[in-house]
C-alpha positions, 0 to 999 in steps of 0.5 A: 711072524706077521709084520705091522708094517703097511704097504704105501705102495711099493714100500713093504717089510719082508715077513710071512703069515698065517693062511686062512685068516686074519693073524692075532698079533703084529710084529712091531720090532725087536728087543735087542740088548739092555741099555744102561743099569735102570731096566731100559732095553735097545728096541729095533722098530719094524712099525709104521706107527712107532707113535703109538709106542707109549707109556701105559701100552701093552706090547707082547714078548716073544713066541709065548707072547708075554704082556708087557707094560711100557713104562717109559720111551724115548728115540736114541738114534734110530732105535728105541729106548724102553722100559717096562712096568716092574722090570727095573734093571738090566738082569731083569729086562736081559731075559728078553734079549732078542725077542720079538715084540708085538702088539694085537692085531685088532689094536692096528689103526684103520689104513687109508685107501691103498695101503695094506698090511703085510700079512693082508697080501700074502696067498693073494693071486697074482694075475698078469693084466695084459693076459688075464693069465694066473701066475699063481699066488704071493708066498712071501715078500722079500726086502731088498733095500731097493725095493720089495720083490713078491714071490709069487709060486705058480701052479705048477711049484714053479717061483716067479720074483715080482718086483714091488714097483709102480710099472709091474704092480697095477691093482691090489684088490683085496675083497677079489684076493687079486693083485694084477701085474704088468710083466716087463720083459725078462721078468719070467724065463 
């Protein structure tokens, strides 16, 4: 899965991508349950721009990515309520229960200087600024609440945990496919 949420560093969402190339959809959130009897649904938004979640959009559902129109939205507490075109009740919408919903990624505004999509940093190399040495490249990253931590594999299969955070993570430079590091003492054993 590929997370829309975008790094406005040190702040990311934990997800994975496809290497080799840029991904054709974006994880925006998750449909949880059906919500009352008129086809609305819970949704859990993993979005940074949960603005653009608006009647007349598509959104997709699930693996197979099936189109669905947003017919109506609205915020309960912290979650969506939503409906979608021509699924209006609780047994229709109760077939996507739990899935994951996405939008296409061409569809993603435009990020401001510094700020990353998810999917962009991963299989960057990792290079500590100080040495200019490779520590080998982020293979995932992990949310920890506090903060994200990069898992960076080395060269030789080994794991190295970067924490997300201004005095570790000194440069991201996508068109070099680096990200140059500050290593605090402990950080490797």
């Amino acid at each position: 899965m590929i997370f829309e949420r975008i790094n406005f560093s040190p702040e990311h969402k934990a997800g994975s991508s496809q290497m080799g190339g840029e991904p054709e959809f974006l994880v925006v959130g998750k449909l949880r349950k059906p919500h009352g009897l008129r086809g609305e649904m819970l949704m859990s938004v993993w979005t940074d721009f949960p603005e653009r979640i608006l009647p007349g959009n598509m959104l997709y559902a699930g693996e197979a990515h099936r189109p669905l129109e947003i017919e109506s939205v609205r915020w309960h507490r912290q979650d969506l309520l939503i409906a979608f075109s021509g699924l209006l009740d609780r047994e229709q919408v109760g077939e996507f229960r739990n899935q994951i919903i996405s939008v296409r990624a061409a569809d993603s505004p435009e990020l401001d200087e510094g700020e990353y999509y998810l999917h962009q940093l991963l299989g960057l190399q990792v290079i500590e600024d100080a040495t200019g040495h490779l520590l080998g490249s982020v293979e995932k990253i992990i949310d920890t609440g506090a903060n994200d931590v990069f898992l960076v594999r080395s060269p030789n299969g080994g794991e190295v945990l970067l924490p997300d955070i201004e005095s570790v993570v000194l440069s991201i430079d996508l068109k070099e496919s680096q990200i140059r590091v500050h290593l605090l003492p402990g950080l490797i054993v």
